[in-house]
Every structure is written in C-alpha cells, then in structure tokens.
N, C-alpha and C positions, 0 to 999 in steps of 0.2 A: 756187500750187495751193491749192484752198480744202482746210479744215480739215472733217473726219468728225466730230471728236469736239470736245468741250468740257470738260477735263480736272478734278476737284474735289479737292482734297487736305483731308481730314476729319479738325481734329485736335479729341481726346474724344467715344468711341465711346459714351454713356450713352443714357439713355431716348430725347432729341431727336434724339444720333447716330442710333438705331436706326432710328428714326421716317421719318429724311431718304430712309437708304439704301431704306428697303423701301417710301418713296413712287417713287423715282427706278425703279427696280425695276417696282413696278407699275403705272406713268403711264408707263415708257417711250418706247410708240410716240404717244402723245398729245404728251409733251412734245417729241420729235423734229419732230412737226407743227407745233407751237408755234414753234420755236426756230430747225430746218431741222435742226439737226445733232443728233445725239446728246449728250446730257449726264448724263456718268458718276464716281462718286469711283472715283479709281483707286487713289489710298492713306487708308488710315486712320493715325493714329500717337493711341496711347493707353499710360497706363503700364500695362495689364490687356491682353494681346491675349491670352490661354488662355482668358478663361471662356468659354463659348457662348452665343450673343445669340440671340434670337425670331428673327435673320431669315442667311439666308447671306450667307456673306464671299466667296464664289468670286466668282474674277476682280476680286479685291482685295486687294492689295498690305498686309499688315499689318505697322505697326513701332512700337517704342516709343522712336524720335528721330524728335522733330518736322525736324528740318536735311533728313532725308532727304524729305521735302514742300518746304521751301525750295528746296532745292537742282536739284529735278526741273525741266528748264527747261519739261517736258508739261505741266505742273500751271497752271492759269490762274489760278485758286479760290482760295483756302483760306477754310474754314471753323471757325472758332473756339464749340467747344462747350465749350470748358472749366467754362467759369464762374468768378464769382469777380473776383477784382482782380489781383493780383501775377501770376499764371503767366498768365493770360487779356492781361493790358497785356503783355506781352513778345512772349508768342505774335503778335499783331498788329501789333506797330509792328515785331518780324524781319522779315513775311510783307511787309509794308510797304516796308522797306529792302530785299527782293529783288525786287522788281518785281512781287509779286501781290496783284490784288485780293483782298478781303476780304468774307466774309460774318460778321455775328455775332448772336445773341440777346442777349448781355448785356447788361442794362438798367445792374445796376450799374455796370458797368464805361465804359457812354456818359456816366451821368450824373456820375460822378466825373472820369474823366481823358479825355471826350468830344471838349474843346478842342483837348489836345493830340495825340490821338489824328488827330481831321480836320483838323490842320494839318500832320500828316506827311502824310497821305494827298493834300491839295492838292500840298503841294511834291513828293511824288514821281508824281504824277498817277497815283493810285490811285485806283477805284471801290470805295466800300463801301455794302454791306448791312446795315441793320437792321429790317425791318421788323417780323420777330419780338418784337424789343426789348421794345415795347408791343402790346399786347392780343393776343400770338397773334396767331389765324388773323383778326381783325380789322383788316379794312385802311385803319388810320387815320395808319398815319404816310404811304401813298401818297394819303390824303388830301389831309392838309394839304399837303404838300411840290407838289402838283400839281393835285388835282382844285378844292380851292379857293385857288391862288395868285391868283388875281383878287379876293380876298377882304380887309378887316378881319376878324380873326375877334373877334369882340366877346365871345364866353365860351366856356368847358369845362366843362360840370359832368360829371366820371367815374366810375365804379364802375371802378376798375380791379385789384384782389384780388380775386380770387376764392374765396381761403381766408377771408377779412373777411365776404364776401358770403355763403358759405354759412353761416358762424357765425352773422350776423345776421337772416337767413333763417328758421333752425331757431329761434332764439330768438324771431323775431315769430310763426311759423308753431304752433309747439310748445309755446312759454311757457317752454321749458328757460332756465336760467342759465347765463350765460358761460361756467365754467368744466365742465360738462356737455358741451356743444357740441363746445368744443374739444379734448375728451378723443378724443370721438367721432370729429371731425375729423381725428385723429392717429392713431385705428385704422385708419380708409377711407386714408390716406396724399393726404389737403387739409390735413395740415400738419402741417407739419415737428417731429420731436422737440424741437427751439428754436425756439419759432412767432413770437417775437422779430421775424423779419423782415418778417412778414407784420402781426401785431394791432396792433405796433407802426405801423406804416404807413410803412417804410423803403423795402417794395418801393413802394409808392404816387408815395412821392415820386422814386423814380427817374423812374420814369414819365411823373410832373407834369414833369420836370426835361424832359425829352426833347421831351415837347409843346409847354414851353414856347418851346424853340430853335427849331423849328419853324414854330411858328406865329406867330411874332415876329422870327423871324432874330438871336436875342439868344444871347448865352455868359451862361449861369444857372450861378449858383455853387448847388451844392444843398443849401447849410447855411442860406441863407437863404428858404427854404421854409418857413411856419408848418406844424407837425405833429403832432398828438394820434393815438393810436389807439383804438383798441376795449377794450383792456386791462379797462379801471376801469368798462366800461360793464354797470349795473344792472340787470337785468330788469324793475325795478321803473318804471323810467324808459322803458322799451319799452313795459308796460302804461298808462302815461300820457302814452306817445305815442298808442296807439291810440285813448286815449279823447279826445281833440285831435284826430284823422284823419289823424295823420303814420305816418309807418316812419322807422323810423330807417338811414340808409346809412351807410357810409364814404365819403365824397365828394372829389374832388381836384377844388377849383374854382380856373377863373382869369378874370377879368373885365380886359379892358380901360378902361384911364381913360387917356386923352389920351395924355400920353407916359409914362404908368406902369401896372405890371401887378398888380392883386391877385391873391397865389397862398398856397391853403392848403389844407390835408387836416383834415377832423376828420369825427368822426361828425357827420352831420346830419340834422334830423327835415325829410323833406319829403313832401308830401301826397298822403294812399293815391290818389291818383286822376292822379298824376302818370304819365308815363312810364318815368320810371328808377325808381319806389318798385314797379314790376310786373318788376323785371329779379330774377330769385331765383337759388339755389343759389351754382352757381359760376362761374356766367356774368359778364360783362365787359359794359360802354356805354357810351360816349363821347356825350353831348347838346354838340354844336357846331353855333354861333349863327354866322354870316356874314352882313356887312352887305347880300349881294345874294344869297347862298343861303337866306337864312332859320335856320329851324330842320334841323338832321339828324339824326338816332340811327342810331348803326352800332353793334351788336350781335352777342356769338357768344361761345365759346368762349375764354376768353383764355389757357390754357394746355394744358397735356397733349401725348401725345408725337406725335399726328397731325397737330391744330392749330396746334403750331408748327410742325411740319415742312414744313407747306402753305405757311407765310409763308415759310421759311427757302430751299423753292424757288424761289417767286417773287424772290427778290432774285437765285438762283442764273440763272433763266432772262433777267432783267433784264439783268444783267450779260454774260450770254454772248454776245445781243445788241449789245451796243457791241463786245463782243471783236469779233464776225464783221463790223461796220459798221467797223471799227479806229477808233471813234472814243471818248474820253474823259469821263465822266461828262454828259450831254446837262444831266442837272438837278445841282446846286447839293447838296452833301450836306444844309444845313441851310435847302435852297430860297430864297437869299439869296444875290447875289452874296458873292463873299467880301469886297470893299472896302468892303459894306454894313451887315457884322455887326460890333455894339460889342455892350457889358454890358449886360444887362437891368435894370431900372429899377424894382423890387417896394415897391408900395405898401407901407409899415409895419402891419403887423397892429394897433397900437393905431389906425390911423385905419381900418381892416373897419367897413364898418357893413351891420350884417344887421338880423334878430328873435331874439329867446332864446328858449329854455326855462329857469326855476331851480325847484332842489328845495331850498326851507328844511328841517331839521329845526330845529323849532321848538317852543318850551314851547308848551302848550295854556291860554293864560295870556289875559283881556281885554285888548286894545289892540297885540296884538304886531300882527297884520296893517298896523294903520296904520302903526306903529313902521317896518316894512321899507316899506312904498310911498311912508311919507316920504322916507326914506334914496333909493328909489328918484327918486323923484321930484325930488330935489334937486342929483340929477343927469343931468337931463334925459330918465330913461329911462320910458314913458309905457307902462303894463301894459293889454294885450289880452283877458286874461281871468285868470282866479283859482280854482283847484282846491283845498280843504280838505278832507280826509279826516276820518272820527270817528277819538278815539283810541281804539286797542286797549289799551292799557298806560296805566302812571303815567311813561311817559316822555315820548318829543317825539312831535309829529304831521306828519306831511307836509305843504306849504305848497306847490300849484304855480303857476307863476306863468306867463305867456308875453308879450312886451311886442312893441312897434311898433317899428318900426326904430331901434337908437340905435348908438350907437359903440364899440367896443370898450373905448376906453381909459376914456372914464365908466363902464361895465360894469365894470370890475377895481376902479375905486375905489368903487362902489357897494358890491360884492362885500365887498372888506377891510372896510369899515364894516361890513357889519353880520354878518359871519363875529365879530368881536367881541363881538357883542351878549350880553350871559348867557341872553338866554330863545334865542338858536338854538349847538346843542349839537355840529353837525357842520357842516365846509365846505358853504358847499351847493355843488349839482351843477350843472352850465352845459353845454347844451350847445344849438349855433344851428341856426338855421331857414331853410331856403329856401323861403317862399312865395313870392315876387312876381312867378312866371309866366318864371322859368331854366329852371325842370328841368318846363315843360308841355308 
C-alpha cells in the first residue's frame, strides 16, 4: 500500500527549527504537489519544549528524548538542528545506526568529522542532506554534486560570511573602523557575542572544506586550509584600497593545478568593477569557473531562519523522493563514487602565487624607498605601483606598495628583512590581490 505521509523527526527546535516547521506549514499543498505525498515533522525533541515559538506545534508530538524519534519506526527523517560538534556527531551517527536518513545544516560538524560521518552513512545505506551546510538558501552544493558533475571545476572564488561581508561592507561604504562595525553588528544580532567564529574565518573555512570534497571528490582535513580573518584589518588599508580601485572581501579561494589544489581564506583587495566586489551586506557568492561551464555566480542569502529553511526542505523533499522510489542515494554523497575518493592534495601556501598590497610604516628619511624595493627586488618581487603619503607627524609615513605577481614564500623573506629595518617602525601590512580576471 503506498505511503500518505513522509514522516520528519526534528531534533533542536531553535530559529532554523522554527523556520522549517512554518515553511512545511505554509508550502504544504505545493510541496504535496512536488513530492505526491504529504511531508510532515511529526516529532520535535528539544531540551526547552515550554517556551512558545512564532509558530504552532499542533499536531506535533513534542519531547525532550531524542530515542523517542529513533525509535519511531514512522519517522523516515530526522533532522539534525542542534549545532555544534559533540551532541550534533551523536545525534547523527544514532539516527544513523537506526536506519534513518539524515538531514543537517551543520557546516561544522561536516567539515570536521564529515569523513566519518559519510562513511557510516554509506555502510548503513543512509541518505543525507546537506545542502544548507553552505550558503543557505544558495544552491551550490546541488551544484557542484550534479548540475556541473561533467565539469573540472578550475576555481571558487567565495564570499561565504556573511557577518565578514556586512562588516566589510559598512567599512567600505561608511568609512567606519572595524571595531565600530562590529559593535553594530552584534546589536542587529549579524554577530555573535564571541564573533570569533565568524572575523576569524572558522565559519569560512568550514565551508571551503565542504566545497572542497565536492568538487574534487577528496577527504579535506580542515587544519590544513590556509586562514587569516578580518580581525587586524585597518580602515586605513580599506581607504587605500579604494584609491587602487579594489574592495576588500573575505575571500575563500580554491584553484586547481594539475593533481593539487590551492585553498585559502584571507581578506582580499579585488577590483570595484568585479562581480563579487558588488555582492554587499550580508549576502553570500560563490564565482565558479568550469572547464565547459565557463564562468557562474550564484548569489542570495546565505543565512537566516527562512533561507535555511528553504534549503533544509529541499534536501527533506529530495530524500522523500528516493523513500517513495525505494531506492538509495541516486547521487554519490561527495558526488564521487566512493572507490574513487582519496585525500586531497593542497598546494603549500608558501608556493600561492598571487599580487600584494604592503603598508610600510616608514621613517620619512632620503633613500628608504630604494632601501625596501631593493630588499623587494632581490627577491624577485617586481612593484606595480607606489603610494607615499605626506607626513602628519615626526613619526613614520605610510609607504604603499602593490607588486606583480610573485610567490609567497619570497614574500615572507622579503617581509622579515625588512620589518628589521630601523627606519620601518611597525610590521607592515600584507594583504593579496586578485586581479587577473577570477573574480570578473
């Protein structure tokens, strides 16, 4: 006898729980049309089922034991809102061990213990969801996993924070300083009372980590992800981007090279005339390069409680799908046979070769310019233009610099030389460039 329902068991009731239920709620008869059957959570289990949420529970089953969502043999689903690591890996690999598929948002928890997580899920022929994971309501892991599987994908250049993005936004937009911003930031609730996760660039690289498996069919360890954040980043150094023609982003880039992958997050100046230097606030982009797609920008919302919840369905009505066809995962979790997935292969960050920006502070003394461009020069690093400010003060001066492509690792021994020097009085500032037509 065919099946009415599609059963969901919802474990962590918070902003995205709420979001899910009151899509599922008011998409009903559309997603019935979609699907054929109805698709309803029928249990929640949260350790808070008293407070009252925005939206009603009727005709749902509230508990604070997850077991009782395992245990339901109705339940097809479950959905994993916890967040987090420790209670979020348990909840999944039980849901796992009892014969249900899996939907989840969490990015951390993919890019950390992802491996072992899809290798339970193979051996007990599980379907999971992630598509939320990365960008939200932006549909780029059903991207890559399918729409370009016929593909090399040759780069990623990402704005993938959106708490980054609106900081850096307000700062180019407004001339405000970092700390300003963020303040701001943290009253509107774009960032967390420990914004650690976000300036730092932790959620970033989760992210990058996920894209990367994906679109390489590789197991990415996410320690070895190069990663700078916004933290340290100047205003001062934003107003002499502008006068360069850059913005500055948070950028998650990965370039293919043969059988190795360049992958790294740091602020990056790239050119107001770009595509992704027009993506502001809190908004989310993924610029991906395929050898027979070309260029694409997929764009939108990468977080909040609708936006996820949009993607969090689509994996749910995806899934239900195979339930009603009875058949087991059609696509590949990490869109790779699994005989076909080894360890990723990440160029060394000392061999990146991009463009810089550097800000000397620098004594206002005859011969220091040559002093640094020799230094520069001696190790191969070849300057594109030269920015000297007058001085205000009997201190140092600002000294900018921006050079042609050169390599990282001559860059750091440039650097140390002449961070030494007694006429430059502070580290200078580094931070790189994508011009050469990625991010156009």
């Amino acid at each position: 006898m065919s099946r009415k329902t599609i059963n969901v068991g919802l474990i962590g009731f918070g902003t995205v729980g709420t979001g899910v239920v009151q899509l599922l709620k008011q998409n009903e008869d559309l997603v019935r049309k979609r699907l054929g059957v109805r698709l309803a959570v029928k249990t929640i289990a949260d350790i808070d089922i008293i407070t009252p949420r925005s939206i009603s529970t009727e005709g749902i089953e509230l508990t604070d034991d997850v077991n009782d969502i395992f245990n339901d043999p109705s339940i097809d689903i479950v959905l994993e809102l916890v967040g987090g690591l420790g209670v979020a890996k348990n909840i999944l690999m039980d849901a796992i061990a009892h014969g249900k598929h899996v939907v989840t948002a969490n990015k951390a928890l993919l890019a950390v213990d992802g491996n072992e997580i899809f290798e339970a899920a193979d051996r007990e022929h599980i379907n999971i969801g992630f598509e939320a994971s990365v960008g939200g309501a932006v549909p780029v892991i059903k991207a890559l996993r399918e729409s370009l599987a016929g593909n090399n994908i040759k780069s990623i250049f990402g704005i993938m924070n959106g708490t980054c993005n609106y900081i850096l936004t307000r700062m180019t937009d407004e001339r405000l300083p970092f700390e300003t911003v963020l303040k701001e930031a943290q009253i509107l609730g774009f960032a967390e009372a420990d914004p650690a996760y976000d300036v730092d660039a932790i959620d970033t690289a989760h992210k990058l980590a996920i894209s990367l498996a994906l679109s390489y069919g590789k197991r990415v360890n996410l320690d070895d992800i190069y990663r700078e954040g916004i933290a340290d980043l100047k205003q001062q150094d934003v107003e002499f981007a502008r006068q360069l023609g850059y913005k500055i982003k948070l950028l998650a880039i990965a370039i293919q090279h043969k059988d190795m992958v360049e992958a790294r997050i740091h602020p990056t100046m790239i050119p107001t005339d770009s595509l992704l230097s027009s993506v502001n606030g809190n908004n989310n982009a993924f610029h991906i390069v395929g050898d027979a797609s070309g260029t694409l920008l997929f764009y939108g919302q990468g977080a909040g409680m609708m936006p996820t919840a949009s993607a969090v369905v689509s994996d749910l009505i995806e899934i239900g799908r195979d339930i009603q066809k009875k058949i087991w995962r059609r696509v590949p979790i990490r869109g790779f046979k699994k005989d076909r997935i080894d360890d990723i292969r990440l160029l060394p960050m000392e061999e990146v070769r991009t463009n810089y920006y550097f800000r000397f502070s620098a004594v206002d003394r005859p011969g220091v310019l040559s002093v640094i461009s020799g230094i520069l020069s001696n190790y191969n690093i070849s300057l594109a233009s030269v920015i000297q400010t007058e001085r205000k003060d009997q201190g140092a001066v600002p000294v900018v610099m921006t050079t042609h492509e050169s390599r990282e690792k001559d860059v750091r021994l440039a650097l140390a030389e002449i961070n030494g020097l007694d006429v430059v009085l502070d580290d200078t500032v580094l931070i790189r460039i994508e011009d050469k037509g990625s991010t156009t």
